[in-house]
C-alpha positions as CSV (number, residue, x, y, z in Angstrom):
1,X,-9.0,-1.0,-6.6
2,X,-5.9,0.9,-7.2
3,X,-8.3,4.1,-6.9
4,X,-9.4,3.6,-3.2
5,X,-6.3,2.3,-2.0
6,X,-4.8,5.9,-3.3
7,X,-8.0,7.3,-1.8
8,X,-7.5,5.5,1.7
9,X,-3.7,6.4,2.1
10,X,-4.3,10.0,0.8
11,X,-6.9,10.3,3.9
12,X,-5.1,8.3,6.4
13,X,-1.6,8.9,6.1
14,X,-1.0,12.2,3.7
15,X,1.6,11.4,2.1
16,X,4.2,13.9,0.0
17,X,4.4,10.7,-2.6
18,X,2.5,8.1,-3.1
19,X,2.3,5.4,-6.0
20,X,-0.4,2.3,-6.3
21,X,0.7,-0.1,-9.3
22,X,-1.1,-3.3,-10.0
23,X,1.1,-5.9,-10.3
24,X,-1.6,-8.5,-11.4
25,X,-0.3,-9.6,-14.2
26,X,3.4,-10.6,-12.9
27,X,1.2,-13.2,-11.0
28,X,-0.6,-14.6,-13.8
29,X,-0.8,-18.4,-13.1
30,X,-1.9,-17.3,-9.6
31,X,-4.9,-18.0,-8.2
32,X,-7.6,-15.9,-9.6
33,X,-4.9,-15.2,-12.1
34,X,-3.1,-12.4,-10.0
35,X,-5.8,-10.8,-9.1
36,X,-5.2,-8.3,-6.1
37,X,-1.5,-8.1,-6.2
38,X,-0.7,-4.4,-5.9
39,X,3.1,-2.1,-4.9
40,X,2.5,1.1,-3.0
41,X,5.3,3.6,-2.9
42,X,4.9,6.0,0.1
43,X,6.5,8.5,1.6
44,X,5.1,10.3,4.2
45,X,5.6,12.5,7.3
46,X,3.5,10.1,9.6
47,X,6.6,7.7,9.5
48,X,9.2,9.5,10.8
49,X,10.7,7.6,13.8
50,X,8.9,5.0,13.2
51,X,10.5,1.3,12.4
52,X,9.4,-0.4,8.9
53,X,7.2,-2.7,11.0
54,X,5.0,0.5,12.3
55,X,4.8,1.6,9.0
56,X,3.6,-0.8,7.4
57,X,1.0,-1.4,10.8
58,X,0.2,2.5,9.6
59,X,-0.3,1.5,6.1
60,X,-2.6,-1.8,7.0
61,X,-4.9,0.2,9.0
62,X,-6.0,2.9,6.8
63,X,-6.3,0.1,4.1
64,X,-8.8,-1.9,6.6
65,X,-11.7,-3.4,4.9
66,X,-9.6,-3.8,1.6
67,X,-7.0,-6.3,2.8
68,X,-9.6,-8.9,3.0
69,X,-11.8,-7.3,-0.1
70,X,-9.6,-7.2,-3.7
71,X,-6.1,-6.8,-2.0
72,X,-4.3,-10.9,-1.9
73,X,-0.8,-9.2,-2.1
74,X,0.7,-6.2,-0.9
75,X,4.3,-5.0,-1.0
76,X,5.3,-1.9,0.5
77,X,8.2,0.5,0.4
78,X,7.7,3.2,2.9
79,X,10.1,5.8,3.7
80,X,9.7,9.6,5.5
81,X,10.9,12.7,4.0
82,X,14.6,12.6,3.6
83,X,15.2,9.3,3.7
């Protein structure tokens, strides 16, 4: 999962940085024990201007497909060059 999340935000947004960590298993407990719980860290040109609610609207859209399909959770820092 954490592959084709990189894949989709490579594609959709390319981004100058860009991290994908499963956080699963700070959820253990969860239901289906964390499963799907995931941190992106992206910075990317596409954002400039934009507020963190467009972003994130950016971010949710090349990910379609997946937030209903192995992603539960999904926190986000997004930031453009320079910030």
């Amino acid at each position: 999962m954490v592959e084709q999340i990189r894949e989709r935000l490579q594609q959709g947004l390319a981004p100058e940085v860009l991290e994908v960590l499963d956080e699963g298993h700070k959820h253990a407990g969860h239901a289906n024990e964390g499963k799907g719980h995931f941190h992106v860290r992206i910075v990317s040109a596409a954002f400039a201007g934009q507020l963190s609610i467009q972003r994130h609207r950016l971010i949710y859209a090349a990910l379609r497909g997946l937030m209903d399909n192995g992603i539960h959770a999904l926190s986000i820092d997004a930031k453009a060059p320079g910030e």
